[in-house]
Each structure stands twice: as structure tokens, then as C-alpha cells.
C-alpha beads as a LAMMPS data file, in Angstrom:
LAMMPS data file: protein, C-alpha beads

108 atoms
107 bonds

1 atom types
1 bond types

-500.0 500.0 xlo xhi
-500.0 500.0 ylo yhi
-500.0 500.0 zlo zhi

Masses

1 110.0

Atoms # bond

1 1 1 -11.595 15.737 -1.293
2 1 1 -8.035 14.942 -0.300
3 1 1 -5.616 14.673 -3.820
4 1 1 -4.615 11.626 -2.331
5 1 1 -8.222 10.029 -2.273
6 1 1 -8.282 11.091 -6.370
7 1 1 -6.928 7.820 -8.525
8 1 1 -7.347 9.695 -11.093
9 1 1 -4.517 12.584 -10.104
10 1 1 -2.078 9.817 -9.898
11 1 1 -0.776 9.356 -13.191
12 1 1 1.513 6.661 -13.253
13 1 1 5.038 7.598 -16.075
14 1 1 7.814 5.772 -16.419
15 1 1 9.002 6.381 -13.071
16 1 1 10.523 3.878 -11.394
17 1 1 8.161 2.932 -8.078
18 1 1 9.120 4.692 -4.631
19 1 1 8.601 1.538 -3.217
20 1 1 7.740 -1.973 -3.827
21 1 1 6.560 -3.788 -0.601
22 1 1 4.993 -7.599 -0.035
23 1 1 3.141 -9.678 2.604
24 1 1 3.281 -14.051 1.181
25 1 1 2.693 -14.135 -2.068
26 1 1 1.018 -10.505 -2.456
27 1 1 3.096 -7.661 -3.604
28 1 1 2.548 -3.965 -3.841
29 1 1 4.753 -1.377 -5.951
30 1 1 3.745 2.143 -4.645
31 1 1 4.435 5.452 -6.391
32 1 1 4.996 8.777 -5.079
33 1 1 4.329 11.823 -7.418
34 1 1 5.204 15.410 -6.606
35 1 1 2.187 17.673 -7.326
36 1 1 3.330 21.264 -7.323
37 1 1 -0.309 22.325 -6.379
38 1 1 -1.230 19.975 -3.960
39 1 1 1.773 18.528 -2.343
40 1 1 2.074 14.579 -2.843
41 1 1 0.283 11.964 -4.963
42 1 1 0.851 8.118 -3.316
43 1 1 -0.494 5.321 -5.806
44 1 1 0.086 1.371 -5.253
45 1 1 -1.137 -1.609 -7.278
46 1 1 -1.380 -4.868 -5.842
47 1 1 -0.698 -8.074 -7.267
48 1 1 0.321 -11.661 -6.555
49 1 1 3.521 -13.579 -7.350
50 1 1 3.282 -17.208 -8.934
51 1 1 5.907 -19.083 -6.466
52 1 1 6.461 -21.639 -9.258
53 1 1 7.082 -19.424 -13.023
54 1 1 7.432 -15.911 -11.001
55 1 1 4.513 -14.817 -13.073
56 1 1 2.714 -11.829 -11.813
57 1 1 -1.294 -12.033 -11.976
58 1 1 -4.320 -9.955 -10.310
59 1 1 -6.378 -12.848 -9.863
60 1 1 -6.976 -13.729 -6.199
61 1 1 -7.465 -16.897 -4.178
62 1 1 -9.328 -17.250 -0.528
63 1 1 -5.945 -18.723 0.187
64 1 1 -4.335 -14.952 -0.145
65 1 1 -7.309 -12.877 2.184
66 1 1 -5.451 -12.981 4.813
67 1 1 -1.897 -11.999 2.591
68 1 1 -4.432 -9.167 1.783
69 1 1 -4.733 -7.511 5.265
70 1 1 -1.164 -8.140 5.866
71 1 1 -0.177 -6.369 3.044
72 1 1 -2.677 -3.447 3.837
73 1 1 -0.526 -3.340 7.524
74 1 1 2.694 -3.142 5.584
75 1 1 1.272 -0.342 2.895
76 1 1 -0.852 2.076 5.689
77 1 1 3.167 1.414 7.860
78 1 1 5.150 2.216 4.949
79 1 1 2.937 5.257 3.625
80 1 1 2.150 6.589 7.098
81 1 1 6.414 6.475 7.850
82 1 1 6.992 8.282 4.346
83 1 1 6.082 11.855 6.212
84 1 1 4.990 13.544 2.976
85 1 1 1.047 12.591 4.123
86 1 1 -1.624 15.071 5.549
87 1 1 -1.298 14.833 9.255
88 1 1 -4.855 13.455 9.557
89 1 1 -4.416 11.035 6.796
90 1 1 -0.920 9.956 8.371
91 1 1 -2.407 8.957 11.994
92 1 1 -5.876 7.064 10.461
93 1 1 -2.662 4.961 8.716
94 1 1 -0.984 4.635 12.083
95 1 1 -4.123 3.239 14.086
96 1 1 -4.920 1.140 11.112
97 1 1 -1.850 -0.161 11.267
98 1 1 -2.036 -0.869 15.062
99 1 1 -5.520 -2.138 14.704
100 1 1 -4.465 -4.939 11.998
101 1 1 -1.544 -5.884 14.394
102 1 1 -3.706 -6.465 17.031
103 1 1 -6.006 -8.663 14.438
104 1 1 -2.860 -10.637 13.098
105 1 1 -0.738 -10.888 16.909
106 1 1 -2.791 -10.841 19.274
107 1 1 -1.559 -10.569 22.889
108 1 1 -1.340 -13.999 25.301

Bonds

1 1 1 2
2 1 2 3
3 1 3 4
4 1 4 5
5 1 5 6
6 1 6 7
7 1 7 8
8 1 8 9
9 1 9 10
10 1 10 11
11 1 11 12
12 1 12 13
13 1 13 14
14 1 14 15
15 1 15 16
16 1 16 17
17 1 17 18
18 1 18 19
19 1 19 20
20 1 20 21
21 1 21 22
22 1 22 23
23 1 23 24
24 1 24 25
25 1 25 26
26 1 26 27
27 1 27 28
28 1 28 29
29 1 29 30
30 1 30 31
31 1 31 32
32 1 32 33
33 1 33 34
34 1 34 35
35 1 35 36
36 1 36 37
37 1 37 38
38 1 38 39
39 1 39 40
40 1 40 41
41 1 41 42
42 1 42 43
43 1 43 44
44 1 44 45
45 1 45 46
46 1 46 47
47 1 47 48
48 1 48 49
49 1 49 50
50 1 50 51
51 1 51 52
52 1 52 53
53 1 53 54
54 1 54 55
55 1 55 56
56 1 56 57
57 1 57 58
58 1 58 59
59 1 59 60
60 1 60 61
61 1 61 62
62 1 62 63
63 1 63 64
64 1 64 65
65 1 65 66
66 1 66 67
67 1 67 68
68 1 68 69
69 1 69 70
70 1 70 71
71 1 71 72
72 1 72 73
73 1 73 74
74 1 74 75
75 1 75 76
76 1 76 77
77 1 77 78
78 1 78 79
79 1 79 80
80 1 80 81
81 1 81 82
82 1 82 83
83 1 83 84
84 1 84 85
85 1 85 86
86 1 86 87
87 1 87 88
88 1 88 89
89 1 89 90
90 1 90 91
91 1 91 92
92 1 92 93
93 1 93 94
94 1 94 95
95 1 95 96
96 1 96 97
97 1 97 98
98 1 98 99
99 1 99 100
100 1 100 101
101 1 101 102
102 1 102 103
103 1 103 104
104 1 104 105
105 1 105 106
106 1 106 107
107 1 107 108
């Protein structure tokens, strides 16, 4: 298994996030971890913004599916572009990125 693929090896401190990343109302703050054994630990949470209080909540609508797979596009971009990935893992981020752009603009 991949330490990446482990949530459990990605121990969230009082770190400030490597990155904090959105798609409508749906946000993601992503952490990046430097494990001296096995290279890089990459952890995200995902959670959605009240537009009206600012109020931060992990309780979903139908309304916010298809914020979902446009944040997943922005994540797999953004942790596929940081470099610090396993080759392999890094390209299956890059096609799935591809793949959801084709699903979200697809061509005339």
C-alpha cells in the first residue's frame, strides 16, 4: 500500500494547510507532511461554505454534487502539479483530471 492511500499516516498538527483550494460553495484545505521514511503524506478535508453567515459545515446538498466533482478536478490538478507524488500516482491524477474536464466542458 502506497503511504499516501494510509489516512491514518497523515496526522494532521498545527500546521498551517499547504493549500486550501474551492470549486462553488465546496472548499478543500490540503496538507502536506514530510515523512522521513516514506517521502510525502498529502491529506485534504472537504467542506462547504454557508454564502450567507460564512459558516463552515460537512453536511451536503444534491445542489453541491456537481461542486463535488469540480472540486475533485481542482484537488487531483493541484496534487498531481505539487511534484512530490509517486510517478504512477501523479499521472492517474492527471487523466482524472482530463477525464472530469471532458465531463464538465465538453467539446462543440
Amino acid at each position: 500500500m502506497l503511504t499516501n492511500d494510509n489516512p491514518l499516516n497523515c496526522k494532521r498538527n498545527r500546521e498551517k494547510p499547504y493549500a486550501m483550494v474551492g470549486a462553488g460553495k465546496l472548499t478543500a484545505s490540503i496538507w502536506k507532511m514530510e515523512n522521513t521514511r516514506n517521502g510525502w503524506n498529502y491529506c485534504f478535508n472537504v467542506f462547504r461554505l454557508n454564502s450567507i453567515n460564512g459558516r463552515a459545515s460537512q453536511q451536503f446538498t444534491p445542489f453541491d454534487v456537481t461542486d463535488l466533482v469540480k472540486l475533485a478536478r481542482v484537488l487531483a490538478s493541484t496534487l498531481a502539479d505539487d511534484g512530490c507524488l509517486d510517478p504512477q500516482q501523479r499521472h492517474t491524477l492527471i487523466n482524472l483530471a482530463a477525464d472530469i474536464d471532458r465531463i464538465i466542458r465538453p467539446t462543440e
